[in-house]
C-alpha positions in Angstrom: 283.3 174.0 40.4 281.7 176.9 42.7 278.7 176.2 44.3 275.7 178.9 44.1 273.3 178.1 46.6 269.6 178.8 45.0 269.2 181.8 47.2 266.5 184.1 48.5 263.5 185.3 46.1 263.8 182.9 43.8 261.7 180.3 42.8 262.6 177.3 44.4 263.4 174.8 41.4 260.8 171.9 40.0 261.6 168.3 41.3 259.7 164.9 41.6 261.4 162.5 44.0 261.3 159.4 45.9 260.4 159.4 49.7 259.9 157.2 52.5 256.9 158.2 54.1 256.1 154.7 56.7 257.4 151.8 57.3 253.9 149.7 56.6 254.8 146.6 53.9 253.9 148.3 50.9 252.9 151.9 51.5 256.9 152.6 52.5 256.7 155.2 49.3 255.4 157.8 47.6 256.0 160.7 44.8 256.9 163.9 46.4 256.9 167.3 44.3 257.7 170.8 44.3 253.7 171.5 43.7 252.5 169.0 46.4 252.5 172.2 49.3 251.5 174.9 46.4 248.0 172.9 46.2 246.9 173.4 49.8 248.2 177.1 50.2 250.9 175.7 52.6 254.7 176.7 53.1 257.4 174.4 52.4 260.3 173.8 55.2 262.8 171.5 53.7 265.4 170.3 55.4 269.0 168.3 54.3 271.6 166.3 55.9 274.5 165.1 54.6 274.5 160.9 55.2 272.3 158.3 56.7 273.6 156.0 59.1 275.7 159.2 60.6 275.7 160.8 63.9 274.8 164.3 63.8 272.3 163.8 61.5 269.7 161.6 63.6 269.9 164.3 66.2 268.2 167.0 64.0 265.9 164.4 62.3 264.7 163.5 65.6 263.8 167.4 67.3 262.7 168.6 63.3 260.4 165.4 64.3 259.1 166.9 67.9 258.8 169.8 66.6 256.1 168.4 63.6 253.4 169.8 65.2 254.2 173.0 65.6 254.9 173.2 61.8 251.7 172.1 60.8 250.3 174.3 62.9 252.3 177.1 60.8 250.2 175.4 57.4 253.6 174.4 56.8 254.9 170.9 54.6 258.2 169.6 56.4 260.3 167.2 54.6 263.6 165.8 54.9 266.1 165.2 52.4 269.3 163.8 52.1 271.1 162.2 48.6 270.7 158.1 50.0 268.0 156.3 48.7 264.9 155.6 49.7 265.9 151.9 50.5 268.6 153.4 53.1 266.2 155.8 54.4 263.8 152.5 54.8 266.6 150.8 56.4 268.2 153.9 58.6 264.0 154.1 59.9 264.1 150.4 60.3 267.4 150.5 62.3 267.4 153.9 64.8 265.0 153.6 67.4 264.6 158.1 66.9 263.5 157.7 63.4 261.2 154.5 63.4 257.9 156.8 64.0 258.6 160.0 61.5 255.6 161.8 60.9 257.4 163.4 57.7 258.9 162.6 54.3 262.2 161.3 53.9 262.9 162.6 50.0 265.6 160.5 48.4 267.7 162.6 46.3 269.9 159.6 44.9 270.7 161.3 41.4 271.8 164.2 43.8 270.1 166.4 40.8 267.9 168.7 43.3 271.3 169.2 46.0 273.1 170.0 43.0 270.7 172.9 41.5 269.9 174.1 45.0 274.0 174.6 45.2 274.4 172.6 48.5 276.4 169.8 47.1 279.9 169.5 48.9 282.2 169.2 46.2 284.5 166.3 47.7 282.1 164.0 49.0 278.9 164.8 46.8 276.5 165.0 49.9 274.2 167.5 50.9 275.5 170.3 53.2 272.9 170.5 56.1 271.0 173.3 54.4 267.1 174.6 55.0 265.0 176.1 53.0 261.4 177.9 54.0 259.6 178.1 50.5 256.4 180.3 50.7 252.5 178.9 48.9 253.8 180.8 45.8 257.1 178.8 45.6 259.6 181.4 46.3 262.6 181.0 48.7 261.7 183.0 52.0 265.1 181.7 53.8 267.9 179.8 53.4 270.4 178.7 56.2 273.7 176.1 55.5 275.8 174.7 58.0 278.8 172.5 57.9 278.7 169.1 57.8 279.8 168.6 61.2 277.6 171.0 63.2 273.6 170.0 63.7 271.0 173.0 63.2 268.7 174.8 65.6 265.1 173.7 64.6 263.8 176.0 67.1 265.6 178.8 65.0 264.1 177.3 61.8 260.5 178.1 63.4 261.4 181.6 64.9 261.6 182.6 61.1 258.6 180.7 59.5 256.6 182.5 62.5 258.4 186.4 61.2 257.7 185.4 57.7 254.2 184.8 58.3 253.7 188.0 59.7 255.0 189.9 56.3 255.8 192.4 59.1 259.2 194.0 59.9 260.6 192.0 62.6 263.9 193.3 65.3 266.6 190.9 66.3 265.5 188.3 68.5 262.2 188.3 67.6 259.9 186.2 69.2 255.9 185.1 67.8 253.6 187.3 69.6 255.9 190.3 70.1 255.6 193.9 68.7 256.8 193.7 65.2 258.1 197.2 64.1 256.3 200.2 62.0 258.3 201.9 59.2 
């Protein structure tokens, strides 16, 4: 089976899903969607990894985390997402001291039905490839960027781009928020 990752300009596709979103007896969950950041005019930045319980994966969870802030200050929704459930997410918080005090979602995509349509399903081990996607307030794919599973992202990277989308300007290489963009 080839894998088509759900790319650029299109609309990024419809799911309702599972998070963990504290570890507080009996507010642990809630009902994420693909409408929730369309309602307050926000942008999307959701981010995968592969497995909980892993090693490179705590490492990105944890900076995507320091980094909240300056997301939200970007009116833009972070959420993280791997194909566990939300009762290993609960237990992978529970467990690693980096993740006890996440200030975003952790989506559970356990029928691995969203990986699969976004085409970032690794065909041998049926996790996520450590894909992000930056969804604009409309719903349509801004960016996409996929890494293998053994190499962690840079989430500094990840808000160098939602800060050159946001402009709708034309921005050079190394762009940086603040600096000239360019006139056609």
């Amino acid at each position: 089976m080839e894998n088509k990752i759900v790319n650029i300009g299109n609309q990024f596709p419809e799911f309702e899903k599972t998070a963990v979103v504290s570890l507080e007896k009996g507010k642990e969950f809630a009902t994420i969607t693909s409408e929730d950041h369309k309602k307050e005019g926000e942008w999307l930045v959701l981010f995968w990894w592969p497995k909980d319980f892993t090693f490179v994966c705590p490492t990105e969870i944890a900076e995507f985390n320091k980094n909240y802030q300056e997301f939200r200050d970007r009116d833009a929704v972070l959420v993280g997402a791997s194909t566990d459930s939300e009762f290993v997410h609960l237990a992978w918080r529970k467990d690693h001291e980096d993740l006890r005090d996440l200030k975003f979602p952790m989506l559970a995509d356990t029928s691995k039905s969203l990986a699969e349509e976004l085409g970032i399903l690794e065909a041998n081990e049926k996790v996520a490839y450590r894909a992000t996607f930056i969804v604009d307030p409309q719903g349509t794919i801004r960016w996409v960027s996929a890494y293998d599973l053994n190499v962690g992202r840079n989430v500094k990277e990840v808000i160098r781009v939602l800060d050159a989308l946001q402009t709708d300007e034309l921005c050079p290489c190394n762009w940086e928020k603040g600096e000239e963009t360019l006139t056609a």
